[in-house]
C-alpha positions in Angstrom: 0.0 0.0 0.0 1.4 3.5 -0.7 1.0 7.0 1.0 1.1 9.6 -0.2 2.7 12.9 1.6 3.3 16.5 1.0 6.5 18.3 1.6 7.7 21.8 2.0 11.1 22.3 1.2 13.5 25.6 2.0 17.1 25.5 1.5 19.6 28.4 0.1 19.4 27.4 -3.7 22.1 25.5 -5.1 22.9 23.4 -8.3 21.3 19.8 -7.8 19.3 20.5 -5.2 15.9 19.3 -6.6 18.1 16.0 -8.3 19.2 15.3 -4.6 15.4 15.3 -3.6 14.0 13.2 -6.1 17.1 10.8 -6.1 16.1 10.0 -2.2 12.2 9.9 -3.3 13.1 7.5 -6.2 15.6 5.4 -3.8 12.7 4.3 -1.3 10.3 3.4 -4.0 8.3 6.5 -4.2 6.9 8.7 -6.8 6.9 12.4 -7.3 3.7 13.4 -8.7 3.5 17.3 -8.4 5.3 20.1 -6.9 5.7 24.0 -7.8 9.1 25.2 -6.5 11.4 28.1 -7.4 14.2 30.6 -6.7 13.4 33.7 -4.5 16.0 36.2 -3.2 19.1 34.0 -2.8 16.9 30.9 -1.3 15.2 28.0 -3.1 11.4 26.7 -1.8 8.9 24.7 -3.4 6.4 22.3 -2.0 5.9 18.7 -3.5 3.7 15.7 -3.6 5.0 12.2 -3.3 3.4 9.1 -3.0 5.3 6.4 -1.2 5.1 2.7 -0.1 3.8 2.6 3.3 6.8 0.6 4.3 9.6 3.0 3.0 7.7 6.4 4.8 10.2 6.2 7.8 13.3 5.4 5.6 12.5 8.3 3.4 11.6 10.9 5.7 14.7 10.1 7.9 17.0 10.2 4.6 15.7 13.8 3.9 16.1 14.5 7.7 19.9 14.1 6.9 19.9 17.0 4.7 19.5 19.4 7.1 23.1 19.1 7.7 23.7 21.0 4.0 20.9 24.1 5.5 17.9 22.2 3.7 14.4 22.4 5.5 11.6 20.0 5.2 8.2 19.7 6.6 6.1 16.8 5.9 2.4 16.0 6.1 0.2 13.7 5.1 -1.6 14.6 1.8 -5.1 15.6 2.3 -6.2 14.8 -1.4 -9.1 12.5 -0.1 -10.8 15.1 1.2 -14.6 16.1 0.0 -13.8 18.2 -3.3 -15.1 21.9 -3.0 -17.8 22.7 -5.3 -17.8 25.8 -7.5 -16.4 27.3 -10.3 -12.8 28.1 -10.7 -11.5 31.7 -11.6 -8.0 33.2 -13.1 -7.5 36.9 -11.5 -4.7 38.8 -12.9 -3.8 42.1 -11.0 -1.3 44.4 -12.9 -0.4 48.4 -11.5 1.6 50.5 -9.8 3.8 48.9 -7.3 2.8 49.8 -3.1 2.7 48.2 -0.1 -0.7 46.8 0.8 -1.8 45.3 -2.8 -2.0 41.7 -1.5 -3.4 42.3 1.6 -6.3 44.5 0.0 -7.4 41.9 -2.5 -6.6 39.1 -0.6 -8.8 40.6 2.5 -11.6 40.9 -0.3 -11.4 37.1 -1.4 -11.1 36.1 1.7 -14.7 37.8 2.6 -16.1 36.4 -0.2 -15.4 32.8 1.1 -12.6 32.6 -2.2 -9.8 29.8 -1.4 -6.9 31.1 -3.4 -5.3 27.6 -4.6 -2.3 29.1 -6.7 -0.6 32.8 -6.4 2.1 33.8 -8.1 3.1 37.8 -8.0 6.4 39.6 -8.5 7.5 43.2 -9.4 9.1 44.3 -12.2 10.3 47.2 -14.3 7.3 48.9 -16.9 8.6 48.7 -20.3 8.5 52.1 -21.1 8.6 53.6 -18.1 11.0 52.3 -16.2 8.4 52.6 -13.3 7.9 49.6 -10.6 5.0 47.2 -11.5 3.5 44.9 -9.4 1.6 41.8 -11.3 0.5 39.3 -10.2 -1.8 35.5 -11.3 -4.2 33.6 -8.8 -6.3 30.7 -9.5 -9.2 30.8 -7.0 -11.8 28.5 -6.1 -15.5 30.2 -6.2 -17.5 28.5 -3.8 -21.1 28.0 -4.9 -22.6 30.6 -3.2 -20.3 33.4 -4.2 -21.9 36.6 -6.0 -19.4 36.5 -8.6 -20.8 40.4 -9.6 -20.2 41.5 -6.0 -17.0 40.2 -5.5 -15.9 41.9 -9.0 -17.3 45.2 -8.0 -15.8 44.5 -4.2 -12.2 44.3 -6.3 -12.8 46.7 -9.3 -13.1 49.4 -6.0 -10.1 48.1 -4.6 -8.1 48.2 -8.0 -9.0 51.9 -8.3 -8.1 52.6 -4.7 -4.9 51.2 -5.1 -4.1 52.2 -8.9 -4.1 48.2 -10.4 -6.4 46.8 -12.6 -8.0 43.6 -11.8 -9.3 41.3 -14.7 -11.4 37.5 -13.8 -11.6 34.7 -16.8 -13.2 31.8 -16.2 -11.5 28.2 -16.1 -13.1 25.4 -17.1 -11.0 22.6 -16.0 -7.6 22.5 -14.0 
């Protein structure tokens, strides 16, 4: 019987980092079957389903314990994929505008009263093309639950975006 486990990993980035990790995964039998990781600042992060014979979890997780010694981080937990799927409709927001502190927590505060899970952000901030000026932009897929007044929660942000000087654009996903 396999398990399967999620993992968050933190380490200062380095070449072969991610090989080390799946080598040890691969060595005790198990299988990688999604992650999202990347480079921020000088430091490396990522988080990462495996799915592992029930046998080898001990083996495995103590194997990764040992590289802690080169400054890697890991935090594991049981994978929660068996739990009830939430119904709704899932939603792409894209948030482009002039870069200031607060951005984040302002739309995120606004989701978050709407009952919105966010399942995957991704911002950064960049240099405008012609410009030169600081741009913050940024890509969530959320998770509507059923009951959400989709035309609320677009006014709810399109009053934030002009608050803060972003625009804020929704497009409907129909399947992940």
């Amino acid at each position: 019987m396999s398990i399967p486990l999620v993992m968050t990993v933190i380490s200062p980035d380095r070449t072969g980092l991610v090989e080390t990790i799946a080598r040890i995964v691969a060595e005790h039998g198990g299988n990688w079957l999604e992650s999202r990781m990347c480079r921020l600042g000088g430091e490396f992060a990522g988080i990462l389903r495996v799915e592992i014979p029930a046998e080898k979890k001990s083996a495995l997780l103590a194997a990764l314990q040992k590289l802690q010694a080169n400054g890697l981080q890991i935090l594991f937990r049981a994978d929660p994929s068996a739990a009830a799927a939430i119904s709704g409709k899932q939603t792409k927001l894209e948030i482009i505008g002039s870069d200031r502190p607060g951005i984040v927590r302002e739309i995120t505060a606004a989701l978050a009263r709407a009952g919105v899970n966010v399942e995957e952000f991704f911002s950064e901030v960049v240099s405008a093309p012609m410009s030169g000026e600081t741009l913050f932009k940024a890509s969530a897929r959320l998770q509507l639950p059923a009951q959400c007044d989709l035309a609320a929660l677009k006014i709810d942000l399109e009053k934030i975006a002009a608050d803060l000087l972003v625009d804020v654009s929704f497009a409907e996903l129909t399947s992940r």
